[in-house]
MDTraj code that builds the backbone (N, CA, C; nanometers):
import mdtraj as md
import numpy as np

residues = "UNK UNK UNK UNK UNK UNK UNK UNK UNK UNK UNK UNK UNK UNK UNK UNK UNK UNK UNK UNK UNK UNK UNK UNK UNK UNK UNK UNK UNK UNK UNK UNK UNK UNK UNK UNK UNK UNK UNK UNK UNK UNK UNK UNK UNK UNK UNK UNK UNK UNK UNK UNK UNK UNK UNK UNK UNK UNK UNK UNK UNK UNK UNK UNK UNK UNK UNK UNK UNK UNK UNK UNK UNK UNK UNK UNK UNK UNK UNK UNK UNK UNK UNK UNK UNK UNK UNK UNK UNK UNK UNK UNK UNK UNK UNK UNK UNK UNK UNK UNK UNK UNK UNK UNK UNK UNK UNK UNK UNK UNK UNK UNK UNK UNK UNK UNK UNK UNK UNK UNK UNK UNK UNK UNK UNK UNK UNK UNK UNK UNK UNK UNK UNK UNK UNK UNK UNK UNK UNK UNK UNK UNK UNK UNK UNK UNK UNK UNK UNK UNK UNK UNK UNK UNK UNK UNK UNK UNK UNK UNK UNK UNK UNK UNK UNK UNK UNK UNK".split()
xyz = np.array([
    [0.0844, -0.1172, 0.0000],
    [0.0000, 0.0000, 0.0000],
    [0.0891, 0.1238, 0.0000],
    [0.0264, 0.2324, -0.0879],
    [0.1760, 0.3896, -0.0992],
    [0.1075, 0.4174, 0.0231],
    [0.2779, 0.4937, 0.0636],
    [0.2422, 0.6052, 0.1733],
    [0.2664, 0.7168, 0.1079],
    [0.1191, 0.7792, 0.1121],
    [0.0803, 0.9268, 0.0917],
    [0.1496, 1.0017, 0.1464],
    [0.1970, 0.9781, 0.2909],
    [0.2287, 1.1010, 0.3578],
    [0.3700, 1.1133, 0.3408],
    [0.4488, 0.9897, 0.3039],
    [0.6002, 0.9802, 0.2421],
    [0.6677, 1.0566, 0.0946],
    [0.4965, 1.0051, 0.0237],
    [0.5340, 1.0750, -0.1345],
    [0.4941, 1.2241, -0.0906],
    [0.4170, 1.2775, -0.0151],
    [0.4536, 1.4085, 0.0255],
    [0.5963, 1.4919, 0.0254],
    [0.6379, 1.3928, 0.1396],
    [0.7787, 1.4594, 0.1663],
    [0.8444, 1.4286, 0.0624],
    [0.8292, 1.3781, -0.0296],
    [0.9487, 1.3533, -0.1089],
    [0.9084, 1.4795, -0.2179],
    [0.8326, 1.4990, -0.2981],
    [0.7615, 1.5974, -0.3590],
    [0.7953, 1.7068, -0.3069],
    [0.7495, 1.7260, -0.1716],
    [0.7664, 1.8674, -0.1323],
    [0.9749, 1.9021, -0.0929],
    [1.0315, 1.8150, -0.1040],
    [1.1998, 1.8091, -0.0691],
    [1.2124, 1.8843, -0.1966],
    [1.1748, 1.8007, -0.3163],
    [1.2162, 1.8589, -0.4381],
    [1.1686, 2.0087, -0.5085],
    [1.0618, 2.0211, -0.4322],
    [0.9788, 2.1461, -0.5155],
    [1.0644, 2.2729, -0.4377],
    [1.0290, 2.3573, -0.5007],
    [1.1478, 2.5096, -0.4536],
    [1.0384, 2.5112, -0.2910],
    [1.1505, 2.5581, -0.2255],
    [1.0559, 2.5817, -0.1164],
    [1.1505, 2.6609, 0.0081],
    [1.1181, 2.7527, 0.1139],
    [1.1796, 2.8113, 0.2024],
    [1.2802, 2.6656, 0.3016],
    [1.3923, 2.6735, 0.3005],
    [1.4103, 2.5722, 0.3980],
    [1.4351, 2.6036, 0.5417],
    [1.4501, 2.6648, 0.5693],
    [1.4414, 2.7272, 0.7006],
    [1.3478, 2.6857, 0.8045],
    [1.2163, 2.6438, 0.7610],
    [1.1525, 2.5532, 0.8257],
    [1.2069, 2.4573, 0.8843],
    [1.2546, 2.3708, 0.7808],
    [1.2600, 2.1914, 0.7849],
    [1.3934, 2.2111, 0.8211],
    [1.4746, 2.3214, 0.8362],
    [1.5738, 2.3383, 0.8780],
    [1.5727, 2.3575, 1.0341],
    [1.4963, 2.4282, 1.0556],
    [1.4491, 2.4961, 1.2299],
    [1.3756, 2.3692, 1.2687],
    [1.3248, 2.2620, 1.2093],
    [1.2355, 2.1323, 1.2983],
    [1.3789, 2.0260, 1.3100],
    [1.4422, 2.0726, 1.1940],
    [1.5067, 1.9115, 1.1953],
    [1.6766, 1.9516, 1.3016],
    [1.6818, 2.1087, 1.3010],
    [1.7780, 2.1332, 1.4218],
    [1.7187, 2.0776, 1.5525],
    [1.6164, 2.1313, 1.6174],
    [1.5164, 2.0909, 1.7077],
    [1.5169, 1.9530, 1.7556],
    [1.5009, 1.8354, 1.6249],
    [1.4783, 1.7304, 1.6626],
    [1.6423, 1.6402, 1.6864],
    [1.7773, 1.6965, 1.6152],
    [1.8866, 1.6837, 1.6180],
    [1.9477, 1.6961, 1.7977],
    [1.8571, 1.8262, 1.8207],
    [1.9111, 1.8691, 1.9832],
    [1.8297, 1.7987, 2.0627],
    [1.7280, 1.7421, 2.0596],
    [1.6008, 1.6416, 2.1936],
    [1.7436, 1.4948, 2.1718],
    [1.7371, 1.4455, 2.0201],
    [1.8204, 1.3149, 1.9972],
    [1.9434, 1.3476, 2.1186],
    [2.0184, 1.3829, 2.0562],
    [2.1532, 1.4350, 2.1272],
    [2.1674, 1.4095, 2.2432],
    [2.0430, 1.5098, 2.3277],
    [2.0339, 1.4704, 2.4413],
    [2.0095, 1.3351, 2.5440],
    [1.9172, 1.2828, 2.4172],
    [1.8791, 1.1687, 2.5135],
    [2.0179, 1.0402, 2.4591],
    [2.1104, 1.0865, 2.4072],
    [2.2086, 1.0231, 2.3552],
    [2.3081, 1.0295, 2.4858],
    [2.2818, 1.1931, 2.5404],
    [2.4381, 1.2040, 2.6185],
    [2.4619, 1.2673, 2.5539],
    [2.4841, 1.3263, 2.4081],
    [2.5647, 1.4035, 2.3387],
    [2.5413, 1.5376, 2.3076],
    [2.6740, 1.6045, 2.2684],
    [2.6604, 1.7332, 2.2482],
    [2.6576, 1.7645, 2.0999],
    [2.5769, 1.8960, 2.0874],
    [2.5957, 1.9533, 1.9768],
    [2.6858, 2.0902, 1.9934],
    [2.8077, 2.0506, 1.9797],
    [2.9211, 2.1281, 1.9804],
    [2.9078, 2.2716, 1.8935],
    [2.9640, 2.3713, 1.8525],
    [2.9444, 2.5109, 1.7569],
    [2.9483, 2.4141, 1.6406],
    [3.0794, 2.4120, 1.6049],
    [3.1645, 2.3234, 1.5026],
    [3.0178, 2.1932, 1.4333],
    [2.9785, 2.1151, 1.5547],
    [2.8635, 2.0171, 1.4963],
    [2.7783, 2.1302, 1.4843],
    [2.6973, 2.2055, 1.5531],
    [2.6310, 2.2454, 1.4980],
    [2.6266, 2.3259, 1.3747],
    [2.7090, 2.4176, 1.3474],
    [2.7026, 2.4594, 1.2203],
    [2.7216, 2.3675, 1.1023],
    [2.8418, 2.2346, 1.1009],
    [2.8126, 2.1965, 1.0342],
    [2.6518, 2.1390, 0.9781],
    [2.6012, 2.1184, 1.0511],
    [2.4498, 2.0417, 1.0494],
    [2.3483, 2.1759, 0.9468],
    [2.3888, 2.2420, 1.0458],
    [2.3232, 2.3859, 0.9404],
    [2.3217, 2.3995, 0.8114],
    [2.4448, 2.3758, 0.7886],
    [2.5296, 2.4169, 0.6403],
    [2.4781, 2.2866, 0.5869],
    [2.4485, 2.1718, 0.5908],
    [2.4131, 2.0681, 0.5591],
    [2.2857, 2.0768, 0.5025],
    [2.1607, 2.1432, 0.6108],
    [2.0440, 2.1542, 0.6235],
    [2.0083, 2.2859, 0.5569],
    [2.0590, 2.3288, 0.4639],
    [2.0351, 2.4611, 0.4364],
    [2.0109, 2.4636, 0.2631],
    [2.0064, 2.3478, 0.2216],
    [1.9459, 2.3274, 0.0898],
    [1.9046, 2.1786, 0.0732],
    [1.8437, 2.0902, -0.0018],
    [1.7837, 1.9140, 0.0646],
    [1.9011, 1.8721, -0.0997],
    [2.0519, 1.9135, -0.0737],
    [2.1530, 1.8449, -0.1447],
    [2.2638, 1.7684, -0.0392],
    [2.3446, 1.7035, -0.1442],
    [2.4496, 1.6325, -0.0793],
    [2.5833, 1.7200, -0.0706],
    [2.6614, 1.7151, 0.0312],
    [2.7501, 1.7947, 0.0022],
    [2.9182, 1.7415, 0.0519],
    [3.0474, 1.7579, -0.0625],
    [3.1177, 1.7049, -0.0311],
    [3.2121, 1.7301, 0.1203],
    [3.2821, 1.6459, 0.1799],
    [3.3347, 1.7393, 0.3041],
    [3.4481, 1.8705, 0.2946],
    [3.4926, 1.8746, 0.1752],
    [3.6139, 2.0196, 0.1584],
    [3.4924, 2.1033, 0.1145],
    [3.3568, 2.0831, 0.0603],
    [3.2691, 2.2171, 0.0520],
    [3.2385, 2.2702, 0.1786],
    [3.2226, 2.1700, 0.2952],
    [3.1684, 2.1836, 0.4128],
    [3.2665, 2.2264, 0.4936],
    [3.3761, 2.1571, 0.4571],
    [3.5325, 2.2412, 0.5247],
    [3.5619, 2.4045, 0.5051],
    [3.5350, 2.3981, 0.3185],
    [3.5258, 2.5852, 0.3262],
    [3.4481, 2.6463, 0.3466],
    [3.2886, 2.6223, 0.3744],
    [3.1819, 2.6996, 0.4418],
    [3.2150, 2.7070, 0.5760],
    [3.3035, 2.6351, 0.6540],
    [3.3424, 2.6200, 0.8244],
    [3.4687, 2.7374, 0.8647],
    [3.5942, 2.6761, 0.6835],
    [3.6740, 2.7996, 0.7440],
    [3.6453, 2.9616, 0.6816],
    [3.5586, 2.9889, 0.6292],
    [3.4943, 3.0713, 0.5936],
    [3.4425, 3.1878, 0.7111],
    [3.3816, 3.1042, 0.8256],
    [3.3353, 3.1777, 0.9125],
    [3.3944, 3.1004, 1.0816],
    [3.5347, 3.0864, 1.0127],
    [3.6497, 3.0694, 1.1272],
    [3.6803, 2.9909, 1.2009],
    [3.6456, 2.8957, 1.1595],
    [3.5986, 2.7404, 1.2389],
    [3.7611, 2.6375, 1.2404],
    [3.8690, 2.6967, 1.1370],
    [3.9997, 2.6544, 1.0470],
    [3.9279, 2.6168, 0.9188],
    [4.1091, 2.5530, 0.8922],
    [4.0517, 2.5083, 0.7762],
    [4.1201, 2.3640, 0.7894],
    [4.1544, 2.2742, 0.8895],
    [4.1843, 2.1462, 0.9141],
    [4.0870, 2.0515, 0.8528],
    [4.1236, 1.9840, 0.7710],
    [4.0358, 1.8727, 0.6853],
    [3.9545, 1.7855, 0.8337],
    [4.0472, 1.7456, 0.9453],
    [4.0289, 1.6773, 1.0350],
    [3.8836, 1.7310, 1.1068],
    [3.8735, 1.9020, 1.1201],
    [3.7771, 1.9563, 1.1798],
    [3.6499, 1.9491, 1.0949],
    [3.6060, 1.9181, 0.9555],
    [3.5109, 1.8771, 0.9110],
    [3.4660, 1.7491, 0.9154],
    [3.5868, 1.6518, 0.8895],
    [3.5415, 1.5341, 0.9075],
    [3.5156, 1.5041, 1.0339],
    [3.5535, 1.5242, 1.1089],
    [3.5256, 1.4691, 1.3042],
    [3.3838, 1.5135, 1.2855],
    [3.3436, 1.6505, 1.2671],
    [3.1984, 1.6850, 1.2936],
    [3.1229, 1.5891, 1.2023],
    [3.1082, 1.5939, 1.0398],
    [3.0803, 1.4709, 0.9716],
    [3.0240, 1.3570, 1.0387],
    [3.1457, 1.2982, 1.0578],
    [3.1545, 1.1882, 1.1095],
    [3.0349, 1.0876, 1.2152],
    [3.0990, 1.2866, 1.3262],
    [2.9404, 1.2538, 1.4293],
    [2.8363, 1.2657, 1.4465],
    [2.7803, 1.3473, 1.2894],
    [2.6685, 1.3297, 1.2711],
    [2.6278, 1.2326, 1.2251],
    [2.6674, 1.1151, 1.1013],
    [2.6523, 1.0552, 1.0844],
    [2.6392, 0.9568, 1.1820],
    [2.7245, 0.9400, 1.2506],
    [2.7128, 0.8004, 1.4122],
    [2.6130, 0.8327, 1.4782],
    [2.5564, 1.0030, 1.4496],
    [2.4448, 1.0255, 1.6153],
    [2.3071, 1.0098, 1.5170],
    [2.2963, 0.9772, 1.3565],
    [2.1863, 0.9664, 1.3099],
    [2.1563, 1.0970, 1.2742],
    [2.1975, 1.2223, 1.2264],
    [2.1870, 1.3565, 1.2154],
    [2.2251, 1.3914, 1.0544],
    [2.2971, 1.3145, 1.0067],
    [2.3702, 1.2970, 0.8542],
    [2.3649, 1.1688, 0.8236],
    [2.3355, 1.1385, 0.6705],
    [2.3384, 1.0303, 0.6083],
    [2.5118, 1.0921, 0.5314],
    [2.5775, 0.9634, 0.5353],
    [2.6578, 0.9638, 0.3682],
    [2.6289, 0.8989, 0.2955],
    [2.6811, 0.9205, 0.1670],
    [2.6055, 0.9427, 0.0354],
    [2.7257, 0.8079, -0.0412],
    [2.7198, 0.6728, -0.1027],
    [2.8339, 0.6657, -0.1341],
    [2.8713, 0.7040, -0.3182],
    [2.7654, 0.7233, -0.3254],
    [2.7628, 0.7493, -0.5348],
    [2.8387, 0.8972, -0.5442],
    [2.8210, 0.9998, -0.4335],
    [2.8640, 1.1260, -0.4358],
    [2.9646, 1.1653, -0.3505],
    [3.0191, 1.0753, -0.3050],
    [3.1535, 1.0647, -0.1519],
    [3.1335, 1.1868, -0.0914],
    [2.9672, 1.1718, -0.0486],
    [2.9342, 1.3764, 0.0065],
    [2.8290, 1.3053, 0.1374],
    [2.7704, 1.4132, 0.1921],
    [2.7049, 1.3826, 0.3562],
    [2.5577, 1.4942, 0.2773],
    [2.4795, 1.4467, 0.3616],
    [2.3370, 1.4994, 0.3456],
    [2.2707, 1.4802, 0.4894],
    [2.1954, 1.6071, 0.5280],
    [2.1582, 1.6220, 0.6917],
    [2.0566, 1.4590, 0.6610],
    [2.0412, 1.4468, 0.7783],
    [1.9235, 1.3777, 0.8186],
    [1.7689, 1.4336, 0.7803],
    [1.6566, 1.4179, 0.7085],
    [1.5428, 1.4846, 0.7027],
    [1.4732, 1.4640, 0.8260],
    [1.4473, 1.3178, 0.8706],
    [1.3913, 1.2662, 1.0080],
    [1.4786, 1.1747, 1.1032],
    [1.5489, 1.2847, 1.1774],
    [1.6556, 1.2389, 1.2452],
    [1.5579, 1.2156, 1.4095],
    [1.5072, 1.2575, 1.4411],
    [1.4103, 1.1418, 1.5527],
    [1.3725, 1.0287, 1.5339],
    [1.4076, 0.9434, 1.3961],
    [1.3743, 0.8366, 1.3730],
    [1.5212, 0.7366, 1.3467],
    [1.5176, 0.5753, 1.3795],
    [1.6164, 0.4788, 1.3478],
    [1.5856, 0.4965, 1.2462],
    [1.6320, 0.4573, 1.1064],
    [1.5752, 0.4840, 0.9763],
    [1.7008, 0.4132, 0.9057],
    [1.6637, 0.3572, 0.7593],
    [1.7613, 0.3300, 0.7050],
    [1.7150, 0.4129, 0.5827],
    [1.7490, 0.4435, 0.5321],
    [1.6378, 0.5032, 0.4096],
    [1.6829, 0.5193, 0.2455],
    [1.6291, 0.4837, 0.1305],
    [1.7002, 0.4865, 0.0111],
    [1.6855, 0.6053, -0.0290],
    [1.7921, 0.6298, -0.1492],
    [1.8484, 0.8036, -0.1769],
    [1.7817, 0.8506, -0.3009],
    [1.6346, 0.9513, -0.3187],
    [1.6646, 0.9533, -0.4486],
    [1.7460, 1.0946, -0.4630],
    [1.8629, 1.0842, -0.5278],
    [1.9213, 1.1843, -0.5950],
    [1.9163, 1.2367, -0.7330],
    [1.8934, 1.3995, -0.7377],
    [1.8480, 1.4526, -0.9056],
    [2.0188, 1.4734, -0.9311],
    [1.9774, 1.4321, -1.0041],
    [2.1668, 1.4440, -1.1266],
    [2.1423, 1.5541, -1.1985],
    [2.0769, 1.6570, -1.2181],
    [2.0636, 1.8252, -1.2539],
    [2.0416, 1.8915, -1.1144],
    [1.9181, 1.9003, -1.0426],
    [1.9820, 2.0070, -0.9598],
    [2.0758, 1.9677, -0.7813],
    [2.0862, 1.8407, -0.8253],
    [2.2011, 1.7507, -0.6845],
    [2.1081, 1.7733, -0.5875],
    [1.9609, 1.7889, -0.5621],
    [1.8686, 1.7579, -0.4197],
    [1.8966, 1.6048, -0.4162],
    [1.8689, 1.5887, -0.2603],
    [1.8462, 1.4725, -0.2179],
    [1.6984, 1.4400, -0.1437],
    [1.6024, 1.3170, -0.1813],
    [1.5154, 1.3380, -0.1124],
    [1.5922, 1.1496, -0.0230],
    [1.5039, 1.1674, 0.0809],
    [1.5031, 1.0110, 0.1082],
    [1.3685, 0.9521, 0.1009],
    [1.3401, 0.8412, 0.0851],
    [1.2578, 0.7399, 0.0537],
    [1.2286, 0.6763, 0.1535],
    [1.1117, 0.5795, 0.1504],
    [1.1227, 0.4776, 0.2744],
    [1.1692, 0.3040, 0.1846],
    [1.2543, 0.2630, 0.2703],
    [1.3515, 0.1589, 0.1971],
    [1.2703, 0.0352, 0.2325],
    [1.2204, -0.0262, 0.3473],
    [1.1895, -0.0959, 0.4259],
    [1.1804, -0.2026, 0.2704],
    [1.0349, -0.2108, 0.2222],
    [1.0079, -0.2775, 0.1266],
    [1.1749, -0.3320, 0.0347],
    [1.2025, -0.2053, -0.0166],
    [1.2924, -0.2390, -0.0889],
    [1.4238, -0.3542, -0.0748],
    [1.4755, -0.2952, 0.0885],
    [1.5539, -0.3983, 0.1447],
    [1.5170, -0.5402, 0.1819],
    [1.3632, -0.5490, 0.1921],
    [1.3484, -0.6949, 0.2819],
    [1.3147, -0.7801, 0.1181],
    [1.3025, -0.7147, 0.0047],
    [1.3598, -0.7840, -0.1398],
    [1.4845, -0.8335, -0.1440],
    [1.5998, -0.7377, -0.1188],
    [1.7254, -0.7408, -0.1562],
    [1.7470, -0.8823, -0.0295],
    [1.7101, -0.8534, 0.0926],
    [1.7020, -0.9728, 0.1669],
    [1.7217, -1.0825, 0.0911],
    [1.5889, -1.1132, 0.0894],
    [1.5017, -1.2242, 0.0679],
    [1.5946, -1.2758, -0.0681],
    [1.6309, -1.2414, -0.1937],
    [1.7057, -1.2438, -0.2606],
    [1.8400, -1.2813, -0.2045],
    [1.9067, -1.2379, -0.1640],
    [2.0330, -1.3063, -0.1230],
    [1.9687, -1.3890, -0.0323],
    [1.9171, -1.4498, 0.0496],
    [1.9251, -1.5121, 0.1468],
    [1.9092, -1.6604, 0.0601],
    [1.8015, -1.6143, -0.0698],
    [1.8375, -1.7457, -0.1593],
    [1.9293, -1.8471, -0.2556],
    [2.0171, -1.6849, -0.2210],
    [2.1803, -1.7769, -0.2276],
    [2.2581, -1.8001, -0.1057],
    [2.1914, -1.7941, -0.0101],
    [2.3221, -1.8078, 0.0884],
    [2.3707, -1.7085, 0.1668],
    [2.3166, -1.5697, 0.0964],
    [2.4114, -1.4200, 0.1572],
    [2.3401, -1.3743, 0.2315],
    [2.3995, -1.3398, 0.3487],
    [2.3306, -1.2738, 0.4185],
    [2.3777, -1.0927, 0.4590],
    [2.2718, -0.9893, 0.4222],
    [2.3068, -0.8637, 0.3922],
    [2.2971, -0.8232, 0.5367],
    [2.4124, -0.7575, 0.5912],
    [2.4501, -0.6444, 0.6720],
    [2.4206, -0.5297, 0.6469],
    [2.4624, -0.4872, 0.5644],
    [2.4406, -0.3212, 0.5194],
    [2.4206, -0.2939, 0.3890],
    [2.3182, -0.2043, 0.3167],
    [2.3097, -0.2211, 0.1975],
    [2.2570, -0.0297, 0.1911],
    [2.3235, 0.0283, 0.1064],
    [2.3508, 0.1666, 0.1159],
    [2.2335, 0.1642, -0.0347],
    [2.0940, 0.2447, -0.0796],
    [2.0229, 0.2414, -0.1653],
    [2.0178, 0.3730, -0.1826],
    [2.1075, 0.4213, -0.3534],
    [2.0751, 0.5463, -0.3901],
    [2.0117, 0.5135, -0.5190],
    [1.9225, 0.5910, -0.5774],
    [1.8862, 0.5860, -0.7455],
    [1.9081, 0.7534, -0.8054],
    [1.9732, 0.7679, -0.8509],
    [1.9735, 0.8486, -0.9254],
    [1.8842, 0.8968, -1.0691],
    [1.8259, 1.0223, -1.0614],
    [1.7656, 1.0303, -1.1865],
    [1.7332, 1.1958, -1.1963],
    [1.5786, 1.2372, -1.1878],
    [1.5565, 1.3927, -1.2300],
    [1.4394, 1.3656, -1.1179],
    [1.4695, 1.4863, -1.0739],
    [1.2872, 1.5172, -1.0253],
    [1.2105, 1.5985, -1.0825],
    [1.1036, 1.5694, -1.0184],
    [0.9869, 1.6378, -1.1031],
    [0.9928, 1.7752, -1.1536],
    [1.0785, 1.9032, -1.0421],
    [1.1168, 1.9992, -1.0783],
    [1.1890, 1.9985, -1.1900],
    [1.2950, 1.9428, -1.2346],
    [1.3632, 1.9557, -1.3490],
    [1.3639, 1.8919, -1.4481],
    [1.2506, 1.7444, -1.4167],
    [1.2307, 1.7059, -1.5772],
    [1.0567, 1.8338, -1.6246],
    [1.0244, 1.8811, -1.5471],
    [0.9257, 1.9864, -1.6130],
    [1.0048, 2.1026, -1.6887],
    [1.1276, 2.1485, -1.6377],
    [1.2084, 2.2314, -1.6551],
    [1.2766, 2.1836, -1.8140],
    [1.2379, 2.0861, -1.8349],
    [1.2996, 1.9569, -1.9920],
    [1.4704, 1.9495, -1.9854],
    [1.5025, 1.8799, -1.8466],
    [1.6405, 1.8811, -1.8320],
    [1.7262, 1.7723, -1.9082],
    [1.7274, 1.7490, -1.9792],
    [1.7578, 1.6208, -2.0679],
    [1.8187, 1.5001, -1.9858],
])
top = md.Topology()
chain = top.add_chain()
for i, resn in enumerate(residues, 1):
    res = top.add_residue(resn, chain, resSeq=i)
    for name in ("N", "CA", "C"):
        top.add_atom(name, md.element.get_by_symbol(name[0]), res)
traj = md.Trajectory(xyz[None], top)
């Protein structure tokens, strides 16, 4: 059965839209996590998360390194990736592996595994719900024998914004 309220979000990720919202809920829900983690959201994490959350693209870590030493943060490769890093471990950032880039979390109050769709014209990222998809890929290997640990699901293609736009 579709979830309506999923193809929402995915629709509305891609369509032009203020992000500042989904930016101000999904900081919000980054700082309740955190907490009930034990963890901090440091300047350094937090801005990175910002800079992350401030358009629904993927972004590589030396872009995220010069938006950091930009507004004085250094410019140590080490000081982007550590923050990176811990967003990704605290559930706050996905990485990306088709684009060797990081993308905030959309619903970071949630365990989630989630598949990527990425537009190859304007580089948004929406996420998907995978569930279905993976317990295929399962079920499939398990009929050879394999059993899947981790399985990273991006598809690349256009969204609706830019194949209306006739992006070839």
């Amino acid at each position: 059965m579709p979830d309506h309220d999923h193809d929402h979000v995915i629709a509305a990720t891609f369509a032009p839209h203020d992000h500042r919202e989904c930016a101000h809920r999904a900081l919000d829900e980054a700082a309740a996590r955190l907490a009930e983690q034990g963890a901090r959201l440091t300047p350094v994490r937090r801005r990175t998360l910002e800079i992350l959350l401030e358009s629904h693209r993927a972004m590589g870590a030396y872009e995220v390194l010069d938006r950091l030493a930009a507004e004085g943060f250094g410019r140590q490769p080490p000081v982007a990736y550590r923050a990176l890093e811990f967003l990704v471990t605290h559930g706050l950032a996905h990485r990306l592996q088709r684009l060797n880039a990081f993308a905030a979390c959309l619903h970071p109050g949630h365990d989630h595994h989630p598949a990527f769709l990425i537009c190859r014209s304007c580089d948004k990222v929406a996420e998907a719900a995978a569930a279905p998809i993976r317990d295929a890929l399962t079920a499939v290997a398990a009929q050879g024998g394999f059993r899947v640990e981790r399985a990273t699901i991006e598809a690349l293609g256009l969204c609706a914004t830019c194949a209306a736009e006739g992006v070839a």
